[in-house]
C-alpha positions, 0 to 999 in steps of 0.5 A: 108173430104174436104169442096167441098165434104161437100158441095157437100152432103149438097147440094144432102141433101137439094135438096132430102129434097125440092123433098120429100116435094113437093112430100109429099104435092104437093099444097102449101096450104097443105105444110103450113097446115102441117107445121102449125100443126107440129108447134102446136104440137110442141108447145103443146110439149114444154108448156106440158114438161115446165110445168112438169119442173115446178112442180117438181123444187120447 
């Protein structure tokens, strides 16, 4: 694979992603709000599967 192509199809990646983002969630207050609340649940994700480690490793 050469690395224009590659750059290429990273390019056509990031530009399809920004459309599906501005046509998912067309005001910029709903993106950040989305965004905030995938950060929460990934967040509570994260502390839940900690604490889980946690108590098994003594």
């Amino acid at each position: 694979m050469k690395l224009s192509s590659f750059a290429w199809g990273l390019g056509v990646g990031m530009v399809a992603g920004v459309v599906v983002d501005m046509v998912a969630f067309p005001l910029p207050k709903a993106r950040k709000n989305a965004v905030d609340r995938t950060m929460q649940r990934v967040g509570s994700a994260v502390d839940s599967a900690i604490d889980d480690v946690s108590h098994i490793i003594p």
